[in-house]
GUFITOR-354543 format. One line per field, with one value per residue (C-alpha): x, y, z; residue number from 0. Coordinates in Angstrom, 1 decimal. Each point is the difference from the previous one (the first is absolute). Layout:
BEGIN
x = (X/...)
y = (Y/...)
z = (Z/...)
n = (NUM/...)
//
This chain:
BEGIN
x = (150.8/0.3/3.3/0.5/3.6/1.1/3.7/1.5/3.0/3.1/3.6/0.2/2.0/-3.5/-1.9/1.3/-1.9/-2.9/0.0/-0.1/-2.8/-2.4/1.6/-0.9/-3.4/-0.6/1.4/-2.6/-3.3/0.1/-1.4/2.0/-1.8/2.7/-0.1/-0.2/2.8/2.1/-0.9/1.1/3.1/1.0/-1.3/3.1/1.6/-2.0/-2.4/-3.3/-2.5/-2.1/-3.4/1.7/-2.8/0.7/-1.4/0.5/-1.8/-1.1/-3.5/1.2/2.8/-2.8/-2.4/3.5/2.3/-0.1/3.9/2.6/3.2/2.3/3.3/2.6/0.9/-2.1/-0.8/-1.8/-2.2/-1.0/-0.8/-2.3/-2.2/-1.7/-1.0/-1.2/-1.3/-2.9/-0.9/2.5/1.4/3.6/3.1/3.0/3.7/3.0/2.8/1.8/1.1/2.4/-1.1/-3.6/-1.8/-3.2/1.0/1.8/0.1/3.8/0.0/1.4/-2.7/-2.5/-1.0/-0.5/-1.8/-2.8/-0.5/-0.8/-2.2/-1.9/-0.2/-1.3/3.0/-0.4/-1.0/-1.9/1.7/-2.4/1.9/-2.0/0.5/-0.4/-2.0/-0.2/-2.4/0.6/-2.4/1.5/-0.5/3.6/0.8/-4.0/-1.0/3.4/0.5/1.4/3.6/0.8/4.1/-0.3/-1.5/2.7/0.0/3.0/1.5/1.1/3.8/0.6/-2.2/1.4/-1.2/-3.8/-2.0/-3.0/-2.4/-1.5/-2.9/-1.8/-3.7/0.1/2.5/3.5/2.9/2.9/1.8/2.5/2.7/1.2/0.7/-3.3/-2.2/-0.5/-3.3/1.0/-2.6/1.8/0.6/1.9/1.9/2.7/0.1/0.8/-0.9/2.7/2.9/-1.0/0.2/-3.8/-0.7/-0.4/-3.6/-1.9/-2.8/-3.1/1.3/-3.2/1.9/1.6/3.8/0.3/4.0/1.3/2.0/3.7/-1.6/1.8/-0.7/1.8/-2.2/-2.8/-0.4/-2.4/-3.4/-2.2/-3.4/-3.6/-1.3/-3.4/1.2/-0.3/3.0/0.0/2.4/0.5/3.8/1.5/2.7/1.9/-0.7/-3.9/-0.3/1.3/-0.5/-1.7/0.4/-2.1/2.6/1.8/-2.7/0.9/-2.2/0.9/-2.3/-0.8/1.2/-3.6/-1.2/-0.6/0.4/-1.7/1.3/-1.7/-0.1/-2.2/-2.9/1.7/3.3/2.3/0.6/3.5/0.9/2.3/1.4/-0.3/3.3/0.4/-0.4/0.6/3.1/1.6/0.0/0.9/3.1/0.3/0.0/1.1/3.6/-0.9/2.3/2.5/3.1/1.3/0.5/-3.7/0.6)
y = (-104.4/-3.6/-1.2/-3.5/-1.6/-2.6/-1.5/-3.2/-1.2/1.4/0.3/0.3/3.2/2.0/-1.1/3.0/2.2/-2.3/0.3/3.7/0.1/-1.8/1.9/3.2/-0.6/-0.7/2.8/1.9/-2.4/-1.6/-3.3/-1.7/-2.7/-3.1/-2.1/-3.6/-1.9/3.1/-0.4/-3.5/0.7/2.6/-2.2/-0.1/2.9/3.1/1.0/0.8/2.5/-2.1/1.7/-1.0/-1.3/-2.7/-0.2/-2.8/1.0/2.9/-0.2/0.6/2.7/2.6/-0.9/1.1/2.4/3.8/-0.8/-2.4/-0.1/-2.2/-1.1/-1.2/0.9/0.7/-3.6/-0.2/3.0/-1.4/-3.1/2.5/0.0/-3.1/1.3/3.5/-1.0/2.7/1.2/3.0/-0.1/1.7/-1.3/1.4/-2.0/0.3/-1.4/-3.1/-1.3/1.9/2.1/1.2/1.8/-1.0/-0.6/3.5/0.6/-0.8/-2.1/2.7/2.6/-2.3/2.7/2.3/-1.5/-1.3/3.5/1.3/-3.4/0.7/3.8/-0.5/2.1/-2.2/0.1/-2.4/-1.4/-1.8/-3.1/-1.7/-3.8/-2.9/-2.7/-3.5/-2.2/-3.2/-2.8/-2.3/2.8/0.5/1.6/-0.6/3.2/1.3/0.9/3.2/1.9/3.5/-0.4/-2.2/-3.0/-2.5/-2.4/-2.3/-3.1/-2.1/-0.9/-3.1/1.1/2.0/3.4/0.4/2.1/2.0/1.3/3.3/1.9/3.2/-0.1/-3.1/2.1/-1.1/1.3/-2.4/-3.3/0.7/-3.3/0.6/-1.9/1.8/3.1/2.3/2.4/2.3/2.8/3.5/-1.0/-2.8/1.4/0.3/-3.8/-3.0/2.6/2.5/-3.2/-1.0/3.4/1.8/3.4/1.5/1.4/2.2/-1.3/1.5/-0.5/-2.1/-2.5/-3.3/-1.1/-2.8/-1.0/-3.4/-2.3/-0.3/0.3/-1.8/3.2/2.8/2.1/-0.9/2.5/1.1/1.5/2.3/-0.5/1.4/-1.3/-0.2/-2.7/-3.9/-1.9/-4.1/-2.2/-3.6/-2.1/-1.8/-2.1/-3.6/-1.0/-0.8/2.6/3.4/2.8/2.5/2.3/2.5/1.8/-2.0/-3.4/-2.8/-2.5/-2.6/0.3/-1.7/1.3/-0.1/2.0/3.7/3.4/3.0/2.9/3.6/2.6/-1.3/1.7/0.7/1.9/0.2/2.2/0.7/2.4/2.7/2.3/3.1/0.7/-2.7/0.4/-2.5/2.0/0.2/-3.8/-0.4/1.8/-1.2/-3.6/0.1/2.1/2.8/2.7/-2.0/0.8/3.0/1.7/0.7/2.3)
z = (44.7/-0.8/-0.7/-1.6/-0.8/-2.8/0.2/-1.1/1.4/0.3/1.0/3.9/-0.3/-0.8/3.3/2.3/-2.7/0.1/3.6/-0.2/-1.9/1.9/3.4/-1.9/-0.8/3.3/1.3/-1.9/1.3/-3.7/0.1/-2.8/-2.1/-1.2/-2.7/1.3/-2.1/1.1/3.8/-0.3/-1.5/2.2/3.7/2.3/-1.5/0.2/3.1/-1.2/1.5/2.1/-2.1/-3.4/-2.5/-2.6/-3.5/-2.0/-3.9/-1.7/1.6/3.1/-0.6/-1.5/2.9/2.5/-2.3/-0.8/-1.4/-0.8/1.4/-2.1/1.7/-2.7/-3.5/-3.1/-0.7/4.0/-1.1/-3.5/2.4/1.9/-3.5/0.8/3.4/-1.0/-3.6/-0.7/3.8/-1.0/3.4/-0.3/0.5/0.8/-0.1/2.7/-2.5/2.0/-3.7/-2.3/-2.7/1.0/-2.6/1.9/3.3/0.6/3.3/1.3/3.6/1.4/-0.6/2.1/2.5/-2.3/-2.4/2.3/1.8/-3.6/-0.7/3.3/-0.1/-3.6/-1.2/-3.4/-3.5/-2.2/-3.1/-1.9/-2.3/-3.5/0.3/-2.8/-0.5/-1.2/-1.8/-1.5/-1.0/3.3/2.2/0.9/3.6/1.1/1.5/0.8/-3.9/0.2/0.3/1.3/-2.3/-2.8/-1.8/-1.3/-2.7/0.0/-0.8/2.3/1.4/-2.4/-3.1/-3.2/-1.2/0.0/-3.0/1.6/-2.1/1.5/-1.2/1.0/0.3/-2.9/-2.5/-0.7/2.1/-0.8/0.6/2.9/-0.1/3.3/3.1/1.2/0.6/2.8/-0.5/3.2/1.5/0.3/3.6/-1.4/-2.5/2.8/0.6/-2.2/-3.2/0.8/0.2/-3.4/-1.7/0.5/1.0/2.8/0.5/2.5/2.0/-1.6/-3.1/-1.1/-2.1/-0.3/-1.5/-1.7/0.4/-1.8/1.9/-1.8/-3.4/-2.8/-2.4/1.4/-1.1/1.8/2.8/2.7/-1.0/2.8/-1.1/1.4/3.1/-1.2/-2.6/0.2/-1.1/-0.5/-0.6/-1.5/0.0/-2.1/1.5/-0.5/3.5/0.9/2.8/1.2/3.1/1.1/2.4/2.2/1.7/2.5/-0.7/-3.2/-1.3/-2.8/-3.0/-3.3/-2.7/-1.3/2.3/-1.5/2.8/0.1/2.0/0.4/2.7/3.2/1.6/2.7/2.0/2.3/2.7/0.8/2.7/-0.4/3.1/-0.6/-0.5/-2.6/-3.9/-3.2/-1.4/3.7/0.1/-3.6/0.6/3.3/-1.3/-3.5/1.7/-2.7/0.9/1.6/-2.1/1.2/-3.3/0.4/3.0)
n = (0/1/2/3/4/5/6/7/8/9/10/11/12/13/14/15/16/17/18/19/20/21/22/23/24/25/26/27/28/29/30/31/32/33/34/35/36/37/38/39/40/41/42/43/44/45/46/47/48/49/50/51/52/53/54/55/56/57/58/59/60/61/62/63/64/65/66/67/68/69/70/71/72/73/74/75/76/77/78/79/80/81/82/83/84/85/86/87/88/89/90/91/92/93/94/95/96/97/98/99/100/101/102/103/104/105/106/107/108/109/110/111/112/113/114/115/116/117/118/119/120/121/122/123/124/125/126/127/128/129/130/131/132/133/134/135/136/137/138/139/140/141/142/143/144/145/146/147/148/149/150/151/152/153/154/155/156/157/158/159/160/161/162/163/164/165/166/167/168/169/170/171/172/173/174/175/176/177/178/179/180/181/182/183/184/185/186/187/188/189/190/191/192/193/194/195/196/197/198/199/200/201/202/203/204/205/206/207/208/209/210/211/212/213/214/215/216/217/218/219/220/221/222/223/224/225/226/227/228/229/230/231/232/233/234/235/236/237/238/239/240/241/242/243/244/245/246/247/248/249/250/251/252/253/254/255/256/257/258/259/260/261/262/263/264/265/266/267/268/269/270/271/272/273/274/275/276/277/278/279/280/281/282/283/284/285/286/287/288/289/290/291/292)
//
């Protein structure tokens, strides 16, 4: 098996579980394959396995990978996206950050976790992602996000009207700071804070969730996956954002957005003894007041 490895940086108190990673793999005659902006951030601080193979882009991760090791929180593996993009090599997260919905595996389950990845002791769960078109070709070829799509204004602008509409009928005006149209796998992200549902993985739909609407009641709509939504703003100040998970452009205000499911999925891996409600509970602390005992 061919192991590649994504990180940003990070706080120095992580590297001793860095460390045992790579000392792990090659305890086990796994030639790890490194991420080049990651090897350089890391030089002087970790010892590398003298066979370690860089990548630097997409091209050359699907000609080295079988999987993805992310190292950090959930925003490092949405960063993994533009690496993996429609090869449907897998990626599995060891959770460096805080929360990790995504990135699930705790630091200190290391050696377990990469015996199951390397005896295969894993399932395949298989995540929809969004897409984006525009006239201006916003985000190039990297116009896609496994959490959400965001509409929003920006820091020093007022309230922003969005008109949205599914495929070319009327849904409504949302006067709102923003949108967020989140996948099922993000309806645990940005979309949960601001008052959406919760919804399982192969749910096949999208949510809809306004942005500190100025009606109250304007709420969350789950809609069809096989739907295409569009949207148009209204606003005071000449341009906006838009996000695709963790990246934001500036746009014209002119500029109309189209977002619909995309042709292709992620991969996420899950251990075997892994499953969606365990880390919902797990993460959301459901169960934690004792009464429920």
């Amino acid at each position: 098996m061919r192991i590649a490895i994504y990180g940003r940086d990070f706080n120095d108190t992580v590297l001793p579980y860095v460390q045992e990673i790579f000392n792990h793999l090659s305890e086990h005659n796994i030639q790890p394959v490194l991420y080049s902006r990651f090897k350089t951030s890391l030089h002087g601080k970790i010892k590398l396995p003298a066979n370690t193979v860089i990548f630097h882009n997409h091209k050359e991760l699907k000609e080295h990978a079988d999987v993805l090791l992310s190292l950090g929180g959930d925003g490092t593996l949405l960063d993994t996206l533009s690496l993996i993009r429609n090869s449907g090599i897998p990626v599995i997260g060891i959770n460096f950050g805080r929360l990790g919905f995504l990135a699930s595996i705790n630091k200190n389950e290391i050696k377990s976790a990469l015996n199951a990845l390397i005896n295969q002791e894993f399932t395949l769960d298989t995540r929809s992602l969004l897409t984006l078109e525009s006239d201006n070709n916003l985000f190039g070829e990297e116009n896609f996000a496994l959490n959400d799509i965001t509409i929003h204004r920006r820091d020093n602008s007022a309230m922003m009207i969005i008109h949205a509409s599914m495929n070319n009928e009327f849904i409504n005006s949302y006067w709102a700071d923003g949108l967020i149209i989140a996948t099922p796998t993000g309806s645990t992200a940005y979309s949960l804070s601001c008052g959406g549902p919760i919804i399982y993985p192969d749910s096949e739909n999208f949510v809809v969730t306004p942005i500190a609407p100025h009606n109250l009641n304007v709420r969350p709509v789950v809609v069809p996956d096989d739907n295409e939504l569009s949207f148009e703003v209204e606003a005071r100040e000449s341009k906006f954002l838009v996000s695709c998970d963790s990246r934001t452009v500036t746009v014209e205000r002119s500029v109309k957005i189209t977002i619909k499911k995309a042709d292709f999925c992620i991969n996420l891996i899950r251990l075997n003894n892994e499953t969606y409600l365990n880390t919902l509970r797990n993460k959301l602390l459901w169960g934690i007041d004792t009464r429920n005992y």
